[in-house]
GUKOLLUM-342235 format. One record per residue (C-alpha): x, y, z; chain; residue in three letters; residue number from 0. Coordinates in steps of 0.5 Angstrom, whole numbers, m for minus. Example, Ala and Ser with C-alpha at 12.3 -4.5 7.8 and 13.67 -1.06 7.14 Angstrom:
BEGIN
     c1     c2     c3  chaine  residu  num
     25     m9     16       A     ALA    0
     27     m2     14       A     SER    1
END
This chain:
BEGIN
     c1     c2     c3  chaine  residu  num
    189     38    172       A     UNK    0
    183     42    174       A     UNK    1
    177     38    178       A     UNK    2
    170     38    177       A     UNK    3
    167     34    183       A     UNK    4
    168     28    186       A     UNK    5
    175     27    184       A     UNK    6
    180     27    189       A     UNK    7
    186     32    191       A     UNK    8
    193     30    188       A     UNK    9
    192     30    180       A     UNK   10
    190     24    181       A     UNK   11
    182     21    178       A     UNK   12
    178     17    184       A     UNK   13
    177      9    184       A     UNK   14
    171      8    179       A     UNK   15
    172      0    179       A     UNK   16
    167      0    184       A     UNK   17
    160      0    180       A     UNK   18
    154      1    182       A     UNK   19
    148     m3    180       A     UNK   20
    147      1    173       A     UNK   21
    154      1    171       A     UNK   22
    159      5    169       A     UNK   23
    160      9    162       A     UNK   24
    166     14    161       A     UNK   25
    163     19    156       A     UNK   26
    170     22    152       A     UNK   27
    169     29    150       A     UNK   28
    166     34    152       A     UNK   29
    162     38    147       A     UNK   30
    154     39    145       A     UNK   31
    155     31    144       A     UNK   32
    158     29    151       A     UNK   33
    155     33    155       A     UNK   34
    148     31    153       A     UNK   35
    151     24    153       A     UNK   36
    154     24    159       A     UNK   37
    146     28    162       A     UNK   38
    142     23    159       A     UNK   39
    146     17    162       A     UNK   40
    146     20    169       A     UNK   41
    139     21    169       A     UNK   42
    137     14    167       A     UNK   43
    142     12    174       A     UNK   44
    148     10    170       A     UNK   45
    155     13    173       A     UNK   46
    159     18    169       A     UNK   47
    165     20    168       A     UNK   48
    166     26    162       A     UNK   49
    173     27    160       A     UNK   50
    175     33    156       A     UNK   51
    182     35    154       A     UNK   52
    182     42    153       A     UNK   53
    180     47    160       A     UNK   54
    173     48    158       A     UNK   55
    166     44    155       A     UNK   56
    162     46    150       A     UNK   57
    167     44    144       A     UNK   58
    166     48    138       A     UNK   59
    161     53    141       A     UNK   60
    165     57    146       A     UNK   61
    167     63    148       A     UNK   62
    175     67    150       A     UNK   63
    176     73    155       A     UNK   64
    179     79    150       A     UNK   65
    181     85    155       A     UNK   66
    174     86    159       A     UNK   67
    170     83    152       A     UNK   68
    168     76    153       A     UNK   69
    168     73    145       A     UNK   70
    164     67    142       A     UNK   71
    169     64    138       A     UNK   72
    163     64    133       A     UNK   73
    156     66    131       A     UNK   74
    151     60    133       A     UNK   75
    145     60    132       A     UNK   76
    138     55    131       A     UNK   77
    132     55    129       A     UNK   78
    125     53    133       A     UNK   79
    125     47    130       A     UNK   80
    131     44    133       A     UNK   81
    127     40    138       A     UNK   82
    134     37    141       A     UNK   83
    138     43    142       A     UNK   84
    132     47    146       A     UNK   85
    132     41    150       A     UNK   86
    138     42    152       A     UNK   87
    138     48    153       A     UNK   88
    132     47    158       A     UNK   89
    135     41    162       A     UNK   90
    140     46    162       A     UNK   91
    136     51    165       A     UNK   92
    139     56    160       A     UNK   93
    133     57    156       A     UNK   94
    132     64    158       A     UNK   95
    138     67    156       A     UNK   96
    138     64    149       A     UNK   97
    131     65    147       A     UNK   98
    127     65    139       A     UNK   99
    125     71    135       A     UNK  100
    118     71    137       A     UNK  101
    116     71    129       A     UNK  102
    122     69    123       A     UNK  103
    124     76    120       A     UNK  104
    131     76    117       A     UNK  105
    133     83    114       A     UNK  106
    137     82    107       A     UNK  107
    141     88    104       A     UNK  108
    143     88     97       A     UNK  109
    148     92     96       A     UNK  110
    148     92     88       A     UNK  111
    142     96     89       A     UNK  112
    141    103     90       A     UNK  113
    141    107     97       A     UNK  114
    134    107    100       A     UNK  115
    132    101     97       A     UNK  116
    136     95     99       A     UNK  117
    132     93    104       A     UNK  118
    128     87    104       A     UNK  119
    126     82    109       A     UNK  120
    125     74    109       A     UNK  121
    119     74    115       A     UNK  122
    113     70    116       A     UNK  123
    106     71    117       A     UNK  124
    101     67    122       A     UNK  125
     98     63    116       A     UNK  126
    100     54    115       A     UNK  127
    106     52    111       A     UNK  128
    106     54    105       A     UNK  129
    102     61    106       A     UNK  130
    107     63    112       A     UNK  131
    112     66    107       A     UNK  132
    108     67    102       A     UNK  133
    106     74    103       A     UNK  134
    114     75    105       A     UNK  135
    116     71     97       A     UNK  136
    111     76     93       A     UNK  137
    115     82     96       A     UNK  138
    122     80     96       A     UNK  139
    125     85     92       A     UNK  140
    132     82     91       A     UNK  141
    128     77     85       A     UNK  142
    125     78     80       A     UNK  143
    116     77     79       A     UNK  144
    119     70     74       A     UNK  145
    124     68     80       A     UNK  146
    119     68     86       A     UNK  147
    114     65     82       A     UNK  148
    119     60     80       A     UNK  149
    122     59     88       A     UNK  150
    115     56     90       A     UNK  151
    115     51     85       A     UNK  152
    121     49     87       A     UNK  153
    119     49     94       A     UNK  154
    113     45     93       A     UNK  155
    118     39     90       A     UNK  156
    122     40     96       A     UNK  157
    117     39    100       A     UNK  158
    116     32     96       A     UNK  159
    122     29     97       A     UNK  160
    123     23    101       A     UNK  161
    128     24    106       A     UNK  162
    129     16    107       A     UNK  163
    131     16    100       A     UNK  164
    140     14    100       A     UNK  165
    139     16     92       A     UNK  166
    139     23     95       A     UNK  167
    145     24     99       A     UNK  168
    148     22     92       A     UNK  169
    146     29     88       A     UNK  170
    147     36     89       A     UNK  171
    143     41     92       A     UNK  172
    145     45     85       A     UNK  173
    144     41     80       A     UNK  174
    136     39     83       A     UNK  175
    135     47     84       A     UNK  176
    137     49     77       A     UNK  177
    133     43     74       A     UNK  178
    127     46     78       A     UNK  179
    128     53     75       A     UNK  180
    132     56     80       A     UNK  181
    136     62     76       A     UNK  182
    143     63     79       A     UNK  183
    140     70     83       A     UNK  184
    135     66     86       A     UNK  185
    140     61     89       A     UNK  186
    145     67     91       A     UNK  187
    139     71     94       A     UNK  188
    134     65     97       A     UNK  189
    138     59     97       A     UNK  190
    145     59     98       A     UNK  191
    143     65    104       A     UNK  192
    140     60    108       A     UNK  193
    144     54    105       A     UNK  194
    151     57    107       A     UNK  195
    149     59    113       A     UNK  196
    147     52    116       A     UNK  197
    150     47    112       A     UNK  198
    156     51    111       A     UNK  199
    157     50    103       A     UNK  200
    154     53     97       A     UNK  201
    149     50     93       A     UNK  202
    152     46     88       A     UNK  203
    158     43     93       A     UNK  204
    152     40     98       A     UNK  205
    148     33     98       A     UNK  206
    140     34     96       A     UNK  207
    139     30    102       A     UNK  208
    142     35    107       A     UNK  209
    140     41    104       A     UNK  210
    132     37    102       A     UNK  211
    133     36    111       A     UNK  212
    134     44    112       A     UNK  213
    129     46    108       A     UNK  214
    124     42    109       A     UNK  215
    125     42    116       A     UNK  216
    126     48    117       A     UNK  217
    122     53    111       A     UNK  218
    116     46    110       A     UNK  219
    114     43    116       A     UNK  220
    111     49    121       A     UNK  221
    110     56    120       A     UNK  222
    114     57    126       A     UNK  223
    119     53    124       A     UNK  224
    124     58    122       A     UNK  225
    124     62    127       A     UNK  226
    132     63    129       A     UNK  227
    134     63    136       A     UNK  228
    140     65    139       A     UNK  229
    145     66    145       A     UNK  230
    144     73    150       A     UNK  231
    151     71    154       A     UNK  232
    157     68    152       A     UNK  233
    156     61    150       A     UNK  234
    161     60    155       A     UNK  235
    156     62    160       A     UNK  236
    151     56    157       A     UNK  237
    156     50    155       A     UNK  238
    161     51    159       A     UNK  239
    158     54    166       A     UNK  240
    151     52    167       A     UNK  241
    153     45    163       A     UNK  242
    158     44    169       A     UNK  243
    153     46    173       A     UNK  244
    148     40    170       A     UNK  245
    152     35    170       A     UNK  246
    155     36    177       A     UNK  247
    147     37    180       A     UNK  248
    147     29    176       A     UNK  249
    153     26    179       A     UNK  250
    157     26    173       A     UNK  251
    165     27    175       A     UNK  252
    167     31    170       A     UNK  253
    174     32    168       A     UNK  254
    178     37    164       A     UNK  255
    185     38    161       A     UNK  256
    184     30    161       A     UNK  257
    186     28    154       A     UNK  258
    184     20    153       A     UNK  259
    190     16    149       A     UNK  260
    186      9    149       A     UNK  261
    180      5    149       A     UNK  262
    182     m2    150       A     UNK  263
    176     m8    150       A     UNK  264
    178    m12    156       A     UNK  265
    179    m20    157       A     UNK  266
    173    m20    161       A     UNK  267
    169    m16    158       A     UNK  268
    167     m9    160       A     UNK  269
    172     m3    158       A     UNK  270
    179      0    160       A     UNK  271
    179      8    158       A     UNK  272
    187     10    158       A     UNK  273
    189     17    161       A     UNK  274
    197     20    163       A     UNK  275
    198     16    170       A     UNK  276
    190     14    170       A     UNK  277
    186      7    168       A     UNK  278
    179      8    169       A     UNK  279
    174      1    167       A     UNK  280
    168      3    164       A     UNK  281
    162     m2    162       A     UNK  282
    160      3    157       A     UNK  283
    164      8    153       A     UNK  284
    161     13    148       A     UNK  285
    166     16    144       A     UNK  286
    164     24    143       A     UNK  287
    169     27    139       A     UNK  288
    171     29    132       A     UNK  289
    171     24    127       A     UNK  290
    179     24    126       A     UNK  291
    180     23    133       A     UNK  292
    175     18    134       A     UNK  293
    177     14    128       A     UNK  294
    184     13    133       A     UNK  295
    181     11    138       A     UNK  296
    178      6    135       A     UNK  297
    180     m1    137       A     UNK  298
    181     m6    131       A     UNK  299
    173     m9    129       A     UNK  300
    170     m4    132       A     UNK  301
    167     m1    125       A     UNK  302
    167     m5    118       A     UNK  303
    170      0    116       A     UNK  304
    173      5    120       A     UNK  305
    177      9    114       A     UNK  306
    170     12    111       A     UNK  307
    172     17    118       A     UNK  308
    177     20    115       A     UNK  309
    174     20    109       A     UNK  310
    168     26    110       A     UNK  311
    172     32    109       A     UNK  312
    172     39    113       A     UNK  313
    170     46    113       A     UNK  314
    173     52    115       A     UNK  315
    168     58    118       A     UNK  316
    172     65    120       A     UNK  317
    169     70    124       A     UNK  318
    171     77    123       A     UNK  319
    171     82    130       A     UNK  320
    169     90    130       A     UNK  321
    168     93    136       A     UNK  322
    166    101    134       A     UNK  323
    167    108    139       A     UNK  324
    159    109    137       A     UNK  325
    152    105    135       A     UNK  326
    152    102    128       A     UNK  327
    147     97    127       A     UNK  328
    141     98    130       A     UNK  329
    138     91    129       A     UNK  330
    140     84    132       A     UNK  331
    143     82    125       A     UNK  332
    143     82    119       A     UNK  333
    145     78    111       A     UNK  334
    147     82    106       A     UNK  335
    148     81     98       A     UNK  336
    152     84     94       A     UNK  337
    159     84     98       A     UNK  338
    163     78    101       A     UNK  339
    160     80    108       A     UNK  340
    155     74    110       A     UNK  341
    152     75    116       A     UNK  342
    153     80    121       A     UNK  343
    150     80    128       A     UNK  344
    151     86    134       A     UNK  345
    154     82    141       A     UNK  346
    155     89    144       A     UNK  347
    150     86    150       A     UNK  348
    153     80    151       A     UNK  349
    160     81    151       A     UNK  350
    160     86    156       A     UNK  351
    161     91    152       A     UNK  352
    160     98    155       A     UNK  353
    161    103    151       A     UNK  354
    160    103    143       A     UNK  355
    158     97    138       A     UNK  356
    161     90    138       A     UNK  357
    160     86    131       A     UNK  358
    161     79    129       A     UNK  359
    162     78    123       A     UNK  360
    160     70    120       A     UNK  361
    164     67    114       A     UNK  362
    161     60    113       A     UNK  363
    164     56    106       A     UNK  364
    171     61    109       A     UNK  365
    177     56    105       A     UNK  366
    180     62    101       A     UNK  367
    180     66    107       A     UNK  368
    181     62    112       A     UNK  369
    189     62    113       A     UNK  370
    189     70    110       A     UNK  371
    193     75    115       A     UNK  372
    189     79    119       A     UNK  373
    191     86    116       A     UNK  374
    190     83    109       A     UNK  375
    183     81    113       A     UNK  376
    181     88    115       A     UNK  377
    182     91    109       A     UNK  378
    178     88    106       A     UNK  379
    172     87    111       A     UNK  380
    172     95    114       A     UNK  381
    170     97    107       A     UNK  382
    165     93    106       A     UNK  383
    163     94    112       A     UNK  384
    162    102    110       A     UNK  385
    158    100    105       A     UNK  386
    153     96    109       A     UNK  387
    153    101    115       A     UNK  388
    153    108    113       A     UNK  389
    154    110    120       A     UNK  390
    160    106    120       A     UNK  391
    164    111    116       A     UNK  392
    163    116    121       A     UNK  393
    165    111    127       A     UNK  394
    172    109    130       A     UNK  395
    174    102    129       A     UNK  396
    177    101    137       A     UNK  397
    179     93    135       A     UNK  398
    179     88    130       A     UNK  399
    180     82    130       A     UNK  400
    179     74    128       A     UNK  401
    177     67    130       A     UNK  402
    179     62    125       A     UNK  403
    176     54    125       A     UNK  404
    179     51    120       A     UNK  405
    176     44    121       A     UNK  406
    168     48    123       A     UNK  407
    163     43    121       A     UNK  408
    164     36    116       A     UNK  409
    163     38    109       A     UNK  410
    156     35    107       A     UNK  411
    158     34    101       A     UNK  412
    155     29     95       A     UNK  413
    156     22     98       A     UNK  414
    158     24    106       A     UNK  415
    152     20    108       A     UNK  416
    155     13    107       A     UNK  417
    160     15    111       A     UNK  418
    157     17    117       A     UNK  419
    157     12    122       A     UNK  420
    151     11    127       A     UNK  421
    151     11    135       A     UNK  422
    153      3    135       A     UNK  423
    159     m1    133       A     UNK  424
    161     m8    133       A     UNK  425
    164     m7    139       A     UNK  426
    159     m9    145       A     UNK  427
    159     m3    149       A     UNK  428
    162      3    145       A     UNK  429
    158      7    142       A     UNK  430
    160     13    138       A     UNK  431
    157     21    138       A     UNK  432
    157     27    135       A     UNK  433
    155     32    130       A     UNK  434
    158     28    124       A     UNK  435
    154     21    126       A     UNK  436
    148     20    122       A     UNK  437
    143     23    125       A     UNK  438
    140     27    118       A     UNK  439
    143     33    120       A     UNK  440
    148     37    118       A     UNK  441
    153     39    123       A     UNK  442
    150     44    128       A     UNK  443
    148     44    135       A     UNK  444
    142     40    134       A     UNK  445
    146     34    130       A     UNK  446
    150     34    136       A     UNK  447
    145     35    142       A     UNK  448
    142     28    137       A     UNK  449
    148     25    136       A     UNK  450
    148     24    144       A     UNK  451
    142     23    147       A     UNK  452
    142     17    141       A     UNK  453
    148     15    144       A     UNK  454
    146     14    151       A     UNK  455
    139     11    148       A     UNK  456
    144      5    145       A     UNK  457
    147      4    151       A     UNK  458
    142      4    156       A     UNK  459
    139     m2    153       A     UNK  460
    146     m5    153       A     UNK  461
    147     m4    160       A     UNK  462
    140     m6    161       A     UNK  463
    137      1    164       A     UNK  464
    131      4    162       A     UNK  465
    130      9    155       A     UNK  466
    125     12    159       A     UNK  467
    127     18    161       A     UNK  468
    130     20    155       A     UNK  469
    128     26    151       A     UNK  470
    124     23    145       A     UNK  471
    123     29    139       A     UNK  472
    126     25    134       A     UNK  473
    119     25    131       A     UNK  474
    118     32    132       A     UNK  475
    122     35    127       A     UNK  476
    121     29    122       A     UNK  477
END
């Protein structure tokens, strides 16, 4: 077993049935969810114990050491308008290496068009919401003069919607747009380019809700709202690394390699959380964890009906890796059309690299690729890559590799909202985290960042502590 602090020495987890005034909570998981439970609890004078079952935190957004190369096990990305994961990152004190694009600008190749003019660009002016991408939409040149004008009229009927509304969650994103005009290439080159990037489905395989939440939210609601963000290091570095470090700073005992195998309610009320050789009691308990794991640990009464977990389905995202001998891209990233490549983003820098150019290749919506072998892989994406970057054709490829997730995000399809459970379940003191829980999200950083800044709110009041001290941007990005 690897310690973090105040564990005592022989594998064995410290005595925690001592509890202080504020309670003891025992936070199971240790992704973006756990971690932000287990700060917000701590800073509000509770004790904490986070248990993690693999070596490391950070949960889905992590990195690997390949060689001398430190790789992401994926691109991740958010946007200005994720309020929770930017406190996160602040709280932190990884602000710094994971900054925003000063102004939206996302370059998109078409590679059905000729050479020289397959460049166009997704960008915002200085100007209020609509007027901020307007300038961008009259000169996008992967539609058509008829497509752009009605893209506009669909995203003023977007900014319509009333996200409170269940009966959206219960359509497709791809019906509502071709009821709205939306021809199939607008989809393919404006909606389902942000679409699959951020909800990880395409148009007519997404609830309107959620797609309604991301658009509005983030194309509708400020100009600056859009901007993308993304990490200069390895994601180890901030959700591993200086995640420990801000835990341990506020007093949590944070413990990998420690896997949880019950949650039991005791006589007396309060908790008893089972690990190998260790019982530890707890008067609160946030279960942080994948849904399927979460709904096995449930005890019997704790959600009406527990099986609706196992009812919201998954989807995979794979990741392609490139490391060339020369330079071959010369922006931060990039999407493309015309070509199975999504988005390309350059991780020279952050992963260490010395010498030549390091690519990480996104592929979200990836189910007919996921389980493909890596040679039939490369043969399909180095080509394309040639086609994409000229300067590839002339490169060395020195390595080639893939990190898979079959299980990425939840599938936000038609109908997943019902089965998305909040923060609080029938169970006094058990509370539930996670990017899957209802938070109005699909499943990102921000959705979990939420998911357990919600947790901790919820038992804080149980445990009769103040809510004071917790971050408070859930109306910021209504």
């Amino acid at each position: 077993m690897t310690h973090g602090n105040g564990t005592r020495d022989g594998g064995q987890l410290a005595d925690v049935s001592a509890v202080r005034p504020g309670g003891h909570a025992v936070v199971v998981g240790g992704g973006l969810a756990g971690v932000t439970a287990a700060l917000a609890l701590a800073d509000a004078g509770v004790r904490v114990t986070l248990l993690e079952g693999r070596p490391r935190l950070g949960g889905l957004a992590f990195s690997f050491q390949r060689g001398d190369l430190t790789v992401d096990n994926g691109q991740h990305v958010y946007l200005r308008c994720c309020t929770a994961y930017r406190w996160f990152l602040e709280r932190i004190g990884g602000t710094a290496l994971a900054p925003v694009q000063e102004r939206l600008d996302v370059p998109v190749v078409d590679l059905a068009r000729p050479e020289g003019r397959r460049l166009g660009r997704l960008r915002r002016d200085a100007l209020p919401v609509p007027l901020h991408l307007g300038r961008s939409l009259a000169t996008y040149p992967h539609l058509s003069l008829a497509d752009r004008a009605r893209v506009g009229r669909a995203a003023l009927a977007l900014k319509g919607l009333d996200l409170a509304d269940p009966a959206l969650d219960t359509q497709d994103f791809g019906s509502w747009l071709a009821a709205h005009g939306q021809s199939a290439r607008a989809v393919e080159a404006l909606w389902d380019l942000v679409g699959v990037a951020t909800l990880n489905a395409a148009a007519g395989d997404a609830s309107l809700g959620l797609a309604a939440m991301v658009f509005k939210t983030g194309l509708l609601s400020d100009p600056g709202a859009a901007d993308i963000g993304w990490a200069r290091v390895p994601l180890g570095e901030l959700h591993d690394r200086l995640a420990r470090r801000a835990l341990d700073s506020a007093g949590v005992r944070t413990e990998v390699r420690t896997r949880v195998t019950s949650v039991r309610v005791k006589e007396n009320g309060g908790w008893s959380v089972q690990v190998p050789d260790e019982t530890l009691e707890a008067d609160a308990v946030v279960l942080a964890v994948p849904q399927r794991e979460a709904h096995d640990l449930l005890p019997p009464g704790a959600l009406d009906t527990p099986g609706n977990l196992l009812e919201i389905g998954t989807a995979p995202i794979l990741n392609v890796h490139v490391v060339y001998d020369r330079k071959v891209l010369a922006t931060p990233f990039l999407t493309a059309l015309g070509t199975p490549v999504q988005w390309v983003f350059d991780r020279t820098e952050a992963s260490g690299l010395r010498d030549g150019q390091y690519l990480a290749l996104s592929q979200s919506t990836a189910q007919d690729e996921i389980d493909e072998p890596v040679a039939a892989l490369r043969e399909r994406y180095l080509p394309e890559l040639e086609r994409l970057l000229p300067r590839t054709r002339d490169a060395e490829v020195k390595d080639f590799f893939v990190t898979r997730e079959r299980t990425a995000t939840f599938a936000p399809a038609p109908g997943v909202g019902r089965l998305r459970p909040g923060a609080r379940t029938k169970a006094p003191g058990l509370y539930l985290a996670g990017a899957w829980t209802a938070t109005g999200w699909p499943a990102t950083m921000e959705s979990a960042v939420r998911s357990g800044v919600g947790a901790a709110g919820a038992a804080l009041g149980a445990l009769g502590r103040s809510r004071g001290l917790l971050p408070d941007f859930f109306e910021e990005a209504a």
